[in-house]
C-alpha positions in Angstrom: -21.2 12.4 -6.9 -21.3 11.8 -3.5 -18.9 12.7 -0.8 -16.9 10.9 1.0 -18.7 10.7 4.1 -21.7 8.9 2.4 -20.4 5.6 2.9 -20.8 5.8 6.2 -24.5 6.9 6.5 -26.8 6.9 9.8 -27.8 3.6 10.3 -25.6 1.5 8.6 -24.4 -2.0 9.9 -21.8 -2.1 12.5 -18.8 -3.8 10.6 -18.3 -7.6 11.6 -15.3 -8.4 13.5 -13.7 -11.3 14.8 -14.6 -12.7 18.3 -12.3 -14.8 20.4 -13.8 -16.6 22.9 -11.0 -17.2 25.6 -10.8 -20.4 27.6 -9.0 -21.1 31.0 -8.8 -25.1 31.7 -7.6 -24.5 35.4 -7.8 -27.7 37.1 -10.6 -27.2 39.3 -12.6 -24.7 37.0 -13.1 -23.7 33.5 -13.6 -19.9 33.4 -14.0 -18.4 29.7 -14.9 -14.8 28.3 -15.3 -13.2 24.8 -12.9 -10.7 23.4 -14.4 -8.4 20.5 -12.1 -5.6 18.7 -9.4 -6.1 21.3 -11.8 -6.0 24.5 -13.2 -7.9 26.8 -17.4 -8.4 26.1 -19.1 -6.7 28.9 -20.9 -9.6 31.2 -20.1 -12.5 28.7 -18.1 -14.9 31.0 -18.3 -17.5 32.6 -17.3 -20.5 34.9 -18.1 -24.5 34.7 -16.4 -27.2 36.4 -13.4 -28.3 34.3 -14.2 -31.8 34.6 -10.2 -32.6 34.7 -10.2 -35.7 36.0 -13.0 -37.1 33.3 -12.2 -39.1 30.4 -11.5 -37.4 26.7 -14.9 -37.6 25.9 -16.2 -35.6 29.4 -13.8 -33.1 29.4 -13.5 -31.9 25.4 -17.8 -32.2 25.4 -17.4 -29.7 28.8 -14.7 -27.2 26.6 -17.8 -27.2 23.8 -20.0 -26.8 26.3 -18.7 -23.6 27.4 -18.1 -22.1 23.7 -22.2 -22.9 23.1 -22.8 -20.9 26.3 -20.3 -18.0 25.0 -21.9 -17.7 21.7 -25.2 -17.4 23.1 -24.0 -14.8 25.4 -22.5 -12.9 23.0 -25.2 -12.7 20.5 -27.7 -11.4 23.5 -25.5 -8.8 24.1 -24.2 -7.7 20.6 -27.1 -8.6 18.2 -26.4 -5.7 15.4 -23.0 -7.1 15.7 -22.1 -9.8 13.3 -19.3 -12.2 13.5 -16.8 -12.8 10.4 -15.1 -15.4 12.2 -14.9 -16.9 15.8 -12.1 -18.4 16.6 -11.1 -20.1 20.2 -7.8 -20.4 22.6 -6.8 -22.1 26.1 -4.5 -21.3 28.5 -3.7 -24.7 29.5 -1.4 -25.8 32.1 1.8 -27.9 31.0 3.3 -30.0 30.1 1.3 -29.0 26.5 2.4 -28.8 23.3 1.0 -25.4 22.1 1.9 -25.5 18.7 0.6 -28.9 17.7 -2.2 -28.8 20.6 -1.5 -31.9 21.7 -1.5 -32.8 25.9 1.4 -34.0 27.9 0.4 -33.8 31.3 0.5 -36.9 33.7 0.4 -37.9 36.5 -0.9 -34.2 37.7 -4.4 -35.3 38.4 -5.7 -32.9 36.3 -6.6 -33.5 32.7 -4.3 -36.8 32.5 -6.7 -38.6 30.4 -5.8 -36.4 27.9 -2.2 -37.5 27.3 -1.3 -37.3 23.9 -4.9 -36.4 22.3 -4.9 -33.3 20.0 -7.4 -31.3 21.6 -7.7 -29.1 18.8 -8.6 -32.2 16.2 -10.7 -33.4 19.5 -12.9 -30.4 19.9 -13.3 -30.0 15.8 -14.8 -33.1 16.0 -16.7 -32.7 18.6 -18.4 -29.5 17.2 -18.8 -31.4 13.8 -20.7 -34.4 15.9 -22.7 -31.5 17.1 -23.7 -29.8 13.9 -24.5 -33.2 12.1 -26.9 -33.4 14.9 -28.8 -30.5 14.4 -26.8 -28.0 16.6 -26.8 -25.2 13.9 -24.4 -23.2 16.0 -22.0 -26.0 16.1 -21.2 -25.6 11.5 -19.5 -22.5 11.9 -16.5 -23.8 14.7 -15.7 -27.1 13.3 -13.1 -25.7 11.3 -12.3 -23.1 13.9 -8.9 -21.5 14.1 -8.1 -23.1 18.0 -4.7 -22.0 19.7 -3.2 -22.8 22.7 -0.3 -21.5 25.5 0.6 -21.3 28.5 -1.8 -19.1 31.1 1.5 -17.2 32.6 2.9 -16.5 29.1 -0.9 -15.4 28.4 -1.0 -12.9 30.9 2.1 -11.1 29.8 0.8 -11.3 26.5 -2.3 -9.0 27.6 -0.1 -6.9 30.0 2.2 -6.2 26.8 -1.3 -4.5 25.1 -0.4 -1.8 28.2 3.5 -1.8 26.9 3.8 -2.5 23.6 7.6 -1.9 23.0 8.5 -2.8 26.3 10.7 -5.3 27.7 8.5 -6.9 30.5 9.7 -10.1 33.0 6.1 -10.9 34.3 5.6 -13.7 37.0 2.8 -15.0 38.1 3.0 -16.4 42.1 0.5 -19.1 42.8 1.3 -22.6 43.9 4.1 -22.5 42.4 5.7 -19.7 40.2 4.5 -19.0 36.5 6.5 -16.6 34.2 7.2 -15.0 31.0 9.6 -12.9 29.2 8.1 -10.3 26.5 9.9 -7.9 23.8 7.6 -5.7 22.0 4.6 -7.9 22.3 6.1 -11.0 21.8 7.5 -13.9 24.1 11.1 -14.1 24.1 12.9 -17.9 24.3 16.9 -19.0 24.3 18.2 -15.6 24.1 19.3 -12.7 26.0 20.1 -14.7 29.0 16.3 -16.4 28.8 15.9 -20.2 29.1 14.8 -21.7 25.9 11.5 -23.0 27.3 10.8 -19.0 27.7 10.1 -19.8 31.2 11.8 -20.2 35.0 9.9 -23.0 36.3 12.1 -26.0 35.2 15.1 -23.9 36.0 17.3 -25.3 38.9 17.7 -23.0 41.9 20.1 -24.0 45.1 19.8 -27.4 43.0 15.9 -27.8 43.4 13.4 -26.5 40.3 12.1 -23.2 40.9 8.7 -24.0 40.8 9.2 -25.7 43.9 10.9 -22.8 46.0 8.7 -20.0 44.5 4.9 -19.7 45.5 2.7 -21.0 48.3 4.6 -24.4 48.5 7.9 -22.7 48.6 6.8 -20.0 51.5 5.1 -22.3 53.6 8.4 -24.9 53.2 10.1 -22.2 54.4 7.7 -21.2 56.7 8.2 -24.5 58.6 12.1 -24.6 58.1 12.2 -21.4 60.2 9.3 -22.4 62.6 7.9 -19.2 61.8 4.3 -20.8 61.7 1.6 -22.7 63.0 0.0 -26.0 61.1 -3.3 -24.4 60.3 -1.6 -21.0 59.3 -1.5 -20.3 54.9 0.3 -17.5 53.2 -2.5 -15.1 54.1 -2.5 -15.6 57.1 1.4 -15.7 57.4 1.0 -12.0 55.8 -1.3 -10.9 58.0 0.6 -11.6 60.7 4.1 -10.3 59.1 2.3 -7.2 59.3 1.3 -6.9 62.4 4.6 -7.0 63.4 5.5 -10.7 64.7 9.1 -11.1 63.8 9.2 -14.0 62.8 7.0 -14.2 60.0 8.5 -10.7 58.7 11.8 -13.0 58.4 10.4 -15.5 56.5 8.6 -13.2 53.7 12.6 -11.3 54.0 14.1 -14.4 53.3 11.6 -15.0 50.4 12.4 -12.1 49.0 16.5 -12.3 49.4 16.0 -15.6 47.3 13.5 -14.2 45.0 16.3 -11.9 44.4 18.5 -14.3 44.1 17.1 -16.6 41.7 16.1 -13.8 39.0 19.4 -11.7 39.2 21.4 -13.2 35.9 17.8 -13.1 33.8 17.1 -9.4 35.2 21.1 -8.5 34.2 21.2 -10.4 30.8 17.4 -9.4 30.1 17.3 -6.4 31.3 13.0 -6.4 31.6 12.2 -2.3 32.0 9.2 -3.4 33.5 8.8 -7.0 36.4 5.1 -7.5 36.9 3.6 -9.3 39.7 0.5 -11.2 39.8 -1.1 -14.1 41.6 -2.0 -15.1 45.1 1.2 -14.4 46.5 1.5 -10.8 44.8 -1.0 -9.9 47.2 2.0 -10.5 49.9 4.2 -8.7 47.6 4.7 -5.5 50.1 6.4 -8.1 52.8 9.0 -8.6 49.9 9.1 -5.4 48.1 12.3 -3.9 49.1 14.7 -7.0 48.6 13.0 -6.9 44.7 13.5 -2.8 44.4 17.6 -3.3 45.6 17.6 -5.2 43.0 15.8 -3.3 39.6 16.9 -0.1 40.9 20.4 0.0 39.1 19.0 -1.5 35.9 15.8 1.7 36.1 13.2 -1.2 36.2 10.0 -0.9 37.4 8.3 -3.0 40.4 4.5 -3.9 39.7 1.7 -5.8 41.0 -1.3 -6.1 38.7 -4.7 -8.2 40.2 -6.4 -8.8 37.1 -5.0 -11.7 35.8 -7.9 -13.3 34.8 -8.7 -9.9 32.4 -5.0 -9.6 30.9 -5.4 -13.7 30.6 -8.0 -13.3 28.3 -6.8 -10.5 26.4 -3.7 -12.4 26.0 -5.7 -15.5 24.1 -6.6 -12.9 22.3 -3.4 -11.9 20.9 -2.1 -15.5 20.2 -4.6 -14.5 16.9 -2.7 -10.8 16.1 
């Protein structure tokens, strides 16, 4: 009889696994890794032009386009590795309808042309045309499992792999502000304080949307509204010189962070996140605006972070959309 460590003999074939390969559609580029058994694929990435402001044709043939290059990649730098299934997700910015993969944004310039196409029945097709024309590698992802959601929600989603039975409030502080409430792994929505959309963006602040008052646009607005900087000046450079000690850019990142503050209060007090997580552009600026945020978590014992990986948890986020 043999034992029970037979099965597993010297030199047997690596189990196959599934591989996600992660997409990005960011308006300017299209940045994409693989994820295999829960990590990132070592140097398998990359980044195309997104071709947003294409036609359906253009930019769905550039999203296939990147998924050849992927596979390629991947089998390069795993070939004892087999495959059971790939399957592929998008951040995509909104308006989008995740579940039904179907695109609502217009008027954006980005992606427009894609109003109310399912990209998911777009990009099957696309890899069928593909296959029937001789692209073997094409057969196996025309009846791919394809999933969508939004890139901030993503992000938390791969930050939760780090806290797994967590409550986390994540934002993400670019042009405007991303964001994302997570319990145990999963996004939270129309509960527990939390907007039903799940996110702060549409919400109305001092009776203008938060996305507007919350990022680069909203610092520099307010930048110029305390003529606290020069024409030419962005938020880096705003930050540098908050730090070296001009006082007038020091109020303005202050005042930022008193309406930060502000703003999340009833979520942080109904939610109560044990964990807010920082990334983006702006997090980089985050120290200017740290001490208005910590007044705040302090009585509620939650945690201030900045994390500058988004990209990385972005990806690892697709990859749970499939858990």
């Amino acid at each position: 009889m043999r034992g029970p460590s037979s099965a597993a003999h010297r030199g047997s074939a690596p189990a196959p696994h599934a591989v996600t390969l992660a997409l990005d559609a960011g308006g300017t580029a299209l940045k994409a890794a693989v994820v295999a058994g829960g990590r990132l694929v070592p140097n398998v990435s990359g980044q195309w032009p997104s071709r947003a402001e294409g036609d359906t044709a253009t930019i769905v043939a550039g999203f296939a386009g990147a998924c050849r290059e992927l596979i390629g990649a991947y089998a390069a730098a795993s070939p004892d590795r087999p495959a059971a299934a790939v399957r592929i997700g998008f951040a995509f910015p909104g308006p989008f309808d995740y579940e039904a993969g179907v695109a609502r944004l217009q008027g954006l310039g980005k992606y427009d042309r894609l109003y109310g196409i399912n990209v998911r029945d777009a990009l099957r097709a696309e890899f069928a045309r593909r296959a029937a024309s001789g692209e073997a590698w094409a057969a196996s992802l025309a009846d791919a499992d394809v999933r969508f959601q939004n890139d901030a929600t993503l992000f938390a989603l791969g930050l939760s792999r780090l806290y797994p039975h967590e409550r986390l409030l994540c934002l993400t502080l670019g042009t405007g502000l991303g964001s994302a409430f997570i319990e145990a792994g999963r996004p939270v929505a129309g509960r527990s304080g939390v907007p039903d959309s799940g996110m702060l963006y549409a919400e109305a602040y001092r009776g203008r949307l938060v996305d507007e008052q919350f990022g680069r646009r909203g610092i520099l607005e307010l930048a110029d509204r305390m003529r606290a900087r020069r024409p030419e000046q962005d938020v880096r450079d705003l930050a540098d010189t908050a730090r070296s000690g001009d006082i007038a850019s020091l109020l303005v990142f202050r005042e930022f962070g008193t309406r930060l503050v502000e703003m999340l209060s009833p979520y942080i007090h109904s939610f109560r996140p044990q964990r807010l997580i920082l990334g983006g552009q702006i997090a980089k600026s985050s120290d200017l605006f740290a001490a208005e945020l910590n007044a705040l978590l302090q009585p509620y014992e939650c945690e201030l972070q900045t994390n500058n990986q988004v990209m990385e948890f972005t990806y690892l986020g697709i990859d749970a959309l499939f858990q």
